[in-house]
C-alpha positions as CSV (number, residue, x, y, z in Angstrom):
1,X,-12.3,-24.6,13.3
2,X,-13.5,-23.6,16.7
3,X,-16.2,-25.6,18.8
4,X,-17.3,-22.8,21.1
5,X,-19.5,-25.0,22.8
6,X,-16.3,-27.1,23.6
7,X,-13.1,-25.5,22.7
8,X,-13.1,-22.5,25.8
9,X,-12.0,-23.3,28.9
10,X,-11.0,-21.7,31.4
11,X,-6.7,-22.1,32.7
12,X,-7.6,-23.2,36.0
13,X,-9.5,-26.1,34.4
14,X,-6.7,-26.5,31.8
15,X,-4.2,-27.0,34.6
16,X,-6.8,-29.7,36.2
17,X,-7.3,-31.6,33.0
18,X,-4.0,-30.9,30.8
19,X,-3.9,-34.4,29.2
20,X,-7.1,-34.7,28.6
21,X,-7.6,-31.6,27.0
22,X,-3.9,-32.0,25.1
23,X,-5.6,-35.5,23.9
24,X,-8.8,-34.2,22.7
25,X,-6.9,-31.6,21.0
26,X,-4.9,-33.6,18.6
27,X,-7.7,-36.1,18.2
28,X,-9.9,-33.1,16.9
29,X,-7.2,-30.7,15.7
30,X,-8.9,-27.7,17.4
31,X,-7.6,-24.9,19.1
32,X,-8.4,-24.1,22.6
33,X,-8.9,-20.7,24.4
34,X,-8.2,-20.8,27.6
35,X,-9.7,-17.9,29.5
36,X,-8.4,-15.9,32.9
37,X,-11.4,-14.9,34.7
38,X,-13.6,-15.3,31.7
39,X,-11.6,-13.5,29.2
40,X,-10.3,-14.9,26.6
41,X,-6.1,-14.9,27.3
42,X,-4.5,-17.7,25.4
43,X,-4.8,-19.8,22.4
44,X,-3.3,-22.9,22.7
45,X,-3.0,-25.0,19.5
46,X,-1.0,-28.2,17.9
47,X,2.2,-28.2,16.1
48,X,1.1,-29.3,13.0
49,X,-2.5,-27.0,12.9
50,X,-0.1,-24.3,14.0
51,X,2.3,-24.9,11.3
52,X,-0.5,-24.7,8.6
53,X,-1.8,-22.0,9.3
54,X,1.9,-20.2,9.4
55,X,1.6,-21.5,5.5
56,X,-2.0,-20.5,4.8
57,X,-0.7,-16.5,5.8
58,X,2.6,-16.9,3.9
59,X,0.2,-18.1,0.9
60,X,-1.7,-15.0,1.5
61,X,0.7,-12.6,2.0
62,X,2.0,-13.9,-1.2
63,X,-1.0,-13.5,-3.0
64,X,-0.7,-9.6,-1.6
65,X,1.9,-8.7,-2.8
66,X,1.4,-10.6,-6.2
67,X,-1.9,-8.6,-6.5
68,X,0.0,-4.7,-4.9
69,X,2.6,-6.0,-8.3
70,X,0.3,-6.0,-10.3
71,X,-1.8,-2.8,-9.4
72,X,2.0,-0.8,-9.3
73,X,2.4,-2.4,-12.8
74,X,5.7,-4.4,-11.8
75,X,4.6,-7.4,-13.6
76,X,5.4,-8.8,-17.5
77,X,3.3,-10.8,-20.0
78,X,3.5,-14.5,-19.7
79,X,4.7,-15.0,-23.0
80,X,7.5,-12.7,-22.6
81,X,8.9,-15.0,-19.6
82,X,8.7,-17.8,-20.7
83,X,10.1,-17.1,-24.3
84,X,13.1,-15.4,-22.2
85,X,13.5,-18.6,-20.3
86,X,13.3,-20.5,-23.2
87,X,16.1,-18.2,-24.9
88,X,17.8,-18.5,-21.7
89,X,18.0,-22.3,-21.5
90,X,18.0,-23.5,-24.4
91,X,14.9,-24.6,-24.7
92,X,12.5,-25.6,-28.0
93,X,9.6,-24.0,-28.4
């Protein structure tokens, strides 16, 4: 989440205070938005924040296509899947 009180700074003062700010961010886990003369240019985020939110949009675009499936009517009934896998694998109901 974004502290806009906080969390925009300008580059200049990102250059001046680069640990700092690299400290505060993995301490709070918020992005920062570094601006160039008082637009926001760059986000600059952790690893780890950055890597979950690569999984939260592979989740979603999961979930979009799952739903564009279903709406195209490429899907099949539960039961029919599993009692195919069951078939399939030997396995008692």
């Amino acid at each position: 989440m974004l502290d806009i009180a906080n969390d925009i700074r300008s580059l200049s003062d990102f250059k001046r205070n680069t640990s700092e700010l690299l400290e505060r961010l993995k301490k709070t886990g918020h992005p920062l938005v570094l601006t160039i003369n008082g637009k926001a240019e760059v986000v600059v985020q952790g690893a780890e924040a950055y890597q979950e939110l690569l999984d939260r949009v592979e989740t979603i675009e999961g979930i979009q296509r799952g739903l564009a499936d279903v709406k195209a009517g490429r899907t099949k009934p539960a039961r029919e899947v599993l009692n195919r896998l069951r078939r399939k694998h030997g396995i008692p109901r």
